[in-house]
N, C-alpha and C positions, 0 to 999 in steps of 0.2 A: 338397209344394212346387209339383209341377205345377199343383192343381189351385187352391193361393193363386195362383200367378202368371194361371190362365184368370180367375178371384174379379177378380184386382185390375186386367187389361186389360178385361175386360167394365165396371169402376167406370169406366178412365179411357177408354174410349169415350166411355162417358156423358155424362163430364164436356167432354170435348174441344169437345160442341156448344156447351157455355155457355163455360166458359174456356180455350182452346184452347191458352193459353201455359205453366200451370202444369203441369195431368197430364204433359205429353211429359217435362220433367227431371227429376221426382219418380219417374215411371213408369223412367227410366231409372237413377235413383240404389237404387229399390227391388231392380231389377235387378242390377247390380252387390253389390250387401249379399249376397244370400242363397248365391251361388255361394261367396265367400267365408268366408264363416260356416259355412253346411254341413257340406262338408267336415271341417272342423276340430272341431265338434261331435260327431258321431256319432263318428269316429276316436277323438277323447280320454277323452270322457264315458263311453260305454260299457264298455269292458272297466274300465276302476277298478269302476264300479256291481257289475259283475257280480263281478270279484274279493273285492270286501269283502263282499258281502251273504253268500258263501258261508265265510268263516270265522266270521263272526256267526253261524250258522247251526249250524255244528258247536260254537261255543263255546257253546252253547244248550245 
């Protein structure tokens, strides 16, 4: 995530010299999304994956 968030500030640099209005609230709303998602992601997603793959595995 760090290294989208350096990805997408280095785009809205970029962009700031031709449209100076849009990047800053998109850049900001981008912002906001990922802290929240995150989180919640990894915590929930993961241990199910890892629990089910490994009774599949023995029922094999």
């Amino acid at each position: 995530m760090v290294f989208l968030n350096l990805v997408l500030r280095s785009i809205c640099s970029k962009e700031k010299t031709k449209v100076p209005r849009r990047p800053e609230p998109a850049h900001d709303i981008i912002q906001e999304l990922p802290p929240k998602l995150t989180p919640t992601l990894p915590t929930s997603s993961i241990p199910p994956v890892s629990i089910t793959t490994t009774p599949s595995i023995t029922n094999i």
